[in-house]
C-alpha positions as CSV (number, residue, x, y, z in Angstrom):
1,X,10.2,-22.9,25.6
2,X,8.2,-25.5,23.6
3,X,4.8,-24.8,22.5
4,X,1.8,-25.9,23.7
5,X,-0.2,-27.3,20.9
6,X,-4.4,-27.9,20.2
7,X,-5.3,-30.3,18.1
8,X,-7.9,-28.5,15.1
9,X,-8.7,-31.1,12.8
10,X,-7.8,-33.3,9.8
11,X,-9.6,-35.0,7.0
12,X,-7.1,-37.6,6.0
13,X,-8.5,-40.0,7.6
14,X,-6.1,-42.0,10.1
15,X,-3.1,-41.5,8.1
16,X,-2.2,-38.7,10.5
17,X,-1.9,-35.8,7.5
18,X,-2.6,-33.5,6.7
19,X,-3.5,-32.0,10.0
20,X,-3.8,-28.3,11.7
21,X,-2.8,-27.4,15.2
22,X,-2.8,-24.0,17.4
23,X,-0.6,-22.6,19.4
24,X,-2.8,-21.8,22.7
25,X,-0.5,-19.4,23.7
26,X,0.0,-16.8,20.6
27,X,-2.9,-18.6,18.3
28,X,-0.3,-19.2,15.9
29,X,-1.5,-22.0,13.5
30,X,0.9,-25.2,12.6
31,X,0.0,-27.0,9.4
32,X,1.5,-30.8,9.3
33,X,1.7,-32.2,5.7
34,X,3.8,-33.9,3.3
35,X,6.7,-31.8,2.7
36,X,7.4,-30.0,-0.4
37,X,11.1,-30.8,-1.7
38,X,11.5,-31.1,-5.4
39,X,14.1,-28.4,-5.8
40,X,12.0,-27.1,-9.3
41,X,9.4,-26.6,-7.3
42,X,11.2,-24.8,-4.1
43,X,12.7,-22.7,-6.7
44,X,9.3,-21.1,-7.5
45,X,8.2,-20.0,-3.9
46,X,9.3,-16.2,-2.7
47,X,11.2,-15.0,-0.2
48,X,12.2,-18.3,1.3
49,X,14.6,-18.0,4.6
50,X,17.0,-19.9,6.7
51,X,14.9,-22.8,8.4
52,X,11.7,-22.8,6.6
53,X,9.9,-25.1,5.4
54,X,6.6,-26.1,3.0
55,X,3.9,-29.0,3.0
56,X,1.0,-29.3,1.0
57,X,-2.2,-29.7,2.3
58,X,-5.8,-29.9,0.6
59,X,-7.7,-26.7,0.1
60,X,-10.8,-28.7,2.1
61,X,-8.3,-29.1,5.2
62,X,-8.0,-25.1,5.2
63,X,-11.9,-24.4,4.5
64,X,-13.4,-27.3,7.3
65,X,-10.7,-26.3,10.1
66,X,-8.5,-22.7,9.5
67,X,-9.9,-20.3,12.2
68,X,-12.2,-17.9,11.1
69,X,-11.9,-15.4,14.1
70,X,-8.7,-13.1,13.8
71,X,-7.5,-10.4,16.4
72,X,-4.9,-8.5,14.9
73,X,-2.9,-6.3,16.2
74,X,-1.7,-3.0,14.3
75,X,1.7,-3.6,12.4
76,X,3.3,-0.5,12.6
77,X,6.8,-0.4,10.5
78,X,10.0,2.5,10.6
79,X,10.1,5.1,7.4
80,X,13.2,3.1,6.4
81,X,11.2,0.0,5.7
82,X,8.2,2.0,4.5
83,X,10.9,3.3,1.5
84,X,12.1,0.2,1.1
85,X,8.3,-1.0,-0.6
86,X,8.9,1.1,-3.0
87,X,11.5,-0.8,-4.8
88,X,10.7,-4.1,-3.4
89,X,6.6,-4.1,-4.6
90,X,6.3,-6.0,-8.0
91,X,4.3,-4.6,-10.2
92,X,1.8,-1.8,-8.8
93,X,2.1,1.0,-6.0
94,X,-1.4,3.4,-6.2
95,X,-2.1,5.6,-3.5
96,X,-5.1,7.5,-2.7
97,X,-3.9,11.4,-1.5
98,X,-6.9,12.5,0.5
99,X,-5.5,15.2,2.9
100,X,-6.0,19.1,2.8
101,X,-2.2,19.9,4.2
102,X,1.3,18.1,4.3
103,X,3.5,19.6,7.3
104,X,6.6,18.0,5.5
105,X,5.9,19.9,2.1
106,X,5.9,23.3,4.0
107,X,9.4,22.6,5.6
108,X,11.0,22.3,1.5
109,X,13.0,25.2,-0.5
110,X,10.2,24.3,-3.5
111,X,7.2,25.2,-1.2
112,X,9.0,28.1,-0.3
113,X,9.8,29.1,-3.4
114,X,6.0,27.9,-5.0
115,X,4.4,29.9,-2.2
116,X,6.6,33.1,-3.2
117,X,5.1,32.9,-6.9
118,X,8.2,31.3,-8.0
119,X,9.0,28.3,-9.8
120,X,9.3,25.8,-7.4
121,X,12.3,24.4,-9.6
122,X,12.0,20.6,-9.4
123,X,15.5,18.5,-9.4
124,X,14.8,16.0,-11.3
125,X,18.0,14.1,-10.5
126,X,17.5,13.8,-7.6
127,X,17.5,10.1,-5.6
128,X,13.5,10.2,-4.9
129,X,13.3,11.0,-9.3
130,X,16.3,8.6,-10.0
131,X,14.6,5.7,-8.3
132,X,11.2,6.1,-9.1
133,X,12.5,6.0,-13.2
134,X,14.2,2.8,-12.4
135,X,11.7,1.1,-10.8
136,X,9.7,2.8,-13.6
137,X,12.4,1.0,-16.2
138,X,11.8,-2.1,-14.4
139,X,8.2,-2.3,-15.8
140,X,6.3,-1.3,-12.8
141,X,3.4,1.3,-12.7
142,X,3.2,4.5,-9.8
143,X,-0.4,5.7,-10.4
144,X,-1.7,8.4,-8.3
145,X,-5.5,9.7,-7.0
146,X,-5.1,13.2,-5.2
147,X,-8.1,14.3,-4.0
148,X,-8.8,18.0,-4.1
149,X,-10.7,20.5,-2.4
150,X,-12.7,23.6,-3.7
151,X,-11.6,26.2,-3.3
152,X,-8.1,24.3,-3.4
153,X,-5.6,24.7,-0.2
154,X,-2.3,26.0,-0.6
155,X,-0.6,22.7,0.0
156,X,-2.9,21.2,-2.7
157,X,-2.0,23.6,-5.2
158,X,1.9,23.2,-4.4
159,X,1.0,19.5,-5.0
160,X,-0.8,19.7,-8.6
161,X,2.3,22.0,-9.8
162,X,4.6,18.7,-8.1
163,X,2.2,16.8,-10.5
164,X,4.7,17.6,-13.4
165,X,8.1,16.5,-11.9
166,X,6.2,13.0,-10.8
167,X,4.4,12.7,-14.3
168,X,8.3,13.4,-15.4
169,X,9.7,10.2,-13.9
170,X,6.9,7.8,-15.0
171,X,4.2,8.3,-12.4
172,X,0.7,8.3,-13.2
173,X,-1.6,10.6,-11.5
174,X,-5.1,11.8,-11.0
175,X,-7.3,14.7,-9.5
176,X,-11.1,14.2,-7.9
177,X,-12.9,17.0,-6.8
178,X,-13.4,16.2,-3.2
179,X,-17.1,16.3,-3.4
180,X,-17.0,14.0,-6.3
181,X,-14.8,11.4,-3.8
182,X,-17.8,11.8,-0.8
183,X,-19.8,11.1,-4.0
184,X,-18.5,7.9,-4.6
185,X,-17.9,7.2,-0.9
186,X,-14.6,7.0,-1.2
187,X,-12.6,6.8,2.2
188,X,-10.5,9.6,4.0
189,X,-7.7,7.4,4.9
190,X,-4.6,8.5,3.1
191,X,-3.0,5.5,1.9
192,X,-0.6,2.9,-0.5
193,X,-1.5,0.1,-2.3
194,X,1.3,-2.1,-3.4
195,X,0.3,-5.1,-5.7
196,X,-3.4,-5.1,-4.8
197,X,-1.7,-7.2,-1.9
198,X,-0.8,-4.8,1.2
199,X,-1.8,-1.7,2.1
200,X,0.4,1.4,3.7
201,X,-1.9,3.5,6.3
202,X,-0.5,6.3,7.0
203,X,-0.5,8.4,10.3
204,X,-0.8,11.8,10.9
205,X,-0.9,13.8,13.9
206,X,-3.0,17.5,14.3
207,X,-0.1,19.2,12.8
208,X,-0.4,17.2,9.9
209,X,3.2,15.1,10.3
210,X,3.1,12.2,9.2
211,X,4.2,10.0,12.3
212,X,3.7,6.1,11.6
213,X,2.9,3.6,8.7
214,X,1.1,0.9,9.5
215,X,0.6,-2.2,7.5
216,X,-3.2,-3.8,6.4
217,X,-2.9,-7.1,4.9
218,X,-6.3,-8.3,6.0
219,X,-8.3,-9.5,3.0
220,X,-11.7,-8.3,3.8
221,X,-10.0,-4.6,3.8
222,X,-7.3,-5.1,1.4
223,X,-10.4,-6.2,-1.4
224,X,-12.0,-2.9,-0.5
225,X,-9.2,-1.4,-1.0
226,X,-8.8,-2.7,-4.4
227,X,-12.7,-1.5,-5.2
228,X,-12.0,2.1,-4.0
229,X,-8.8,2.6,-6.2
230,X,-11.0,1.0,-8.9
231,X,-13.7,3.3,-8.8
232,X,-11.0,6.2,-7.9
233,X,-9.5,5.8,-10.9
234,X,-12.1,5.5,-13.4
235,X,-13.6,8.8,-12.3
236,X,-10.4,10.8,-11.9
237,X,-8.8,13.1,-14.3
238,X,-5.5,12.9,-15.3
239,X,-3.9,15.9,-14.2
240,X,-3.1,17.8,-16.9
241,X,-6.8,18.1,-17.7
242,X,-7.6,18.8,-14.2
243,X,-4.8,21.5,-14.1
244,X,-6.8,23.5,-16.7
245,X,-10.6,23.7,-14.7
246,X,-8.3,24.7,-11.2
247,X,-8.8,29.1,-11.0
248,X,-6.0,30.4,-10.5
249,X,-4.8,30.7,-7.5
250,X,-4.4,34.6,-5.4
């Protein structure tokens, strides 16, 4: 069915273009302008597919006319794609690691075998190390924040000895005290950052499963999200360090 189409505005004048119109059904905005075709040029836009096109349009048009008032829905994705970021992202994947307890850790042979006061014996040829050195190869950064409790929880200590294997295979990671994160107001969402561009919320039900991923491009929260790892970062200590004021654990 064809769309239904509201006129928004232009500034060109009576040439017709450049020109915005809405969808009134879905709110979807359509942009007329003069098309973009110099292959040099097409060459330097991303992820370009069958049917698409590009027009230019003056950065006035876009601050007189785009809508202001957005109502987004959640954008929920499958683990599969959720995997997939982390060897499509560009350049930076940080994540903030806020929670006391990770079901999925407990159900592992190296929990078991941490929580029996054994060596938890890391593999680190395994696909999840193999990947994250080649992404690591590739030039791009895995930095870390885990926040931690005190007294620490068991999952939390399991997770400082797992420090060493990611360190291994290029990661970068961090420890706050979690009274020094409520400090710096620092949220309790547990979350990824990839490229200071999109951010990875991830959901958790009572038994602390993670069940969904959710995906934040908004700006407003996406430049907030940028401040926290900021100030997250500058405050944190790199694990090693951190390792060595952690009391043993019964």
């Amino acid at each position: 069915m064809s769309r239904r189409l509201r006129y928004i505005g232009s500034n060109s004048g009576n040439n017709g273009c450049p020109t915005l119109y809405e969808d009134v059904e879905t709110g979807e905005v359509l942009v007329q302008g003069e098309a973009v075709t110099d292959p040099d040029e097409v060459a330097q836009l991303r992820n370009i597919k069958p049917g698409e096109g590009f027009v230019v349009v003056p950065r006035v048009l876009l601050a007189d006319f785009a809508p202001r008032d957005v109502g987004r829905e959640p954008v929920l994705i499958g683990f599969e794609e959720f995997d997939s970021m982390f060897e499509n992202f560009e350049h930076t994947a940080f994540r903030l690691e806020t929670r006391r307890r990770y079901r999925s850790d407990e159900r592992t042979e190296t929990y078991r075998r941490f929580a029996a006061g054994q060596a938890a014996g890391w593999d680190l040829e395994d696909s999840w190390c193999r990947s994250r050195r080649e992404q690591v190869a590739l030039g791009k950064r895995f930095e870390r924040v885990r926040v931690m409790d005190g007294p620490p929880t068991p999952g939390q200590r399991y997770l400082l000895d797992n420090a060493q294997r990611n360190s291994a295979v290029g990661e970068d990671i961090r420890y706050l005290w979690r009274a020094d994160a409520d400090r710096l107001g620092l949220p309790a969402e547990d979350t990824w950052l990839f490229d200071s561009r999109v951010i990875a919320l991830l959901h958790f039900d009572p038994d602390d499963d993670l069940t969904g991923v959710e995906l934040i491009t908004d700006p407003l929260q996406v430049a907030r999200a940028c401040q926290v790892r900021d100030a997250a970062w500058h405050f944190a200590t790199p694990h090693r360090a951190f390792s060595a004021e952690v009391p043993s654990g019964v």
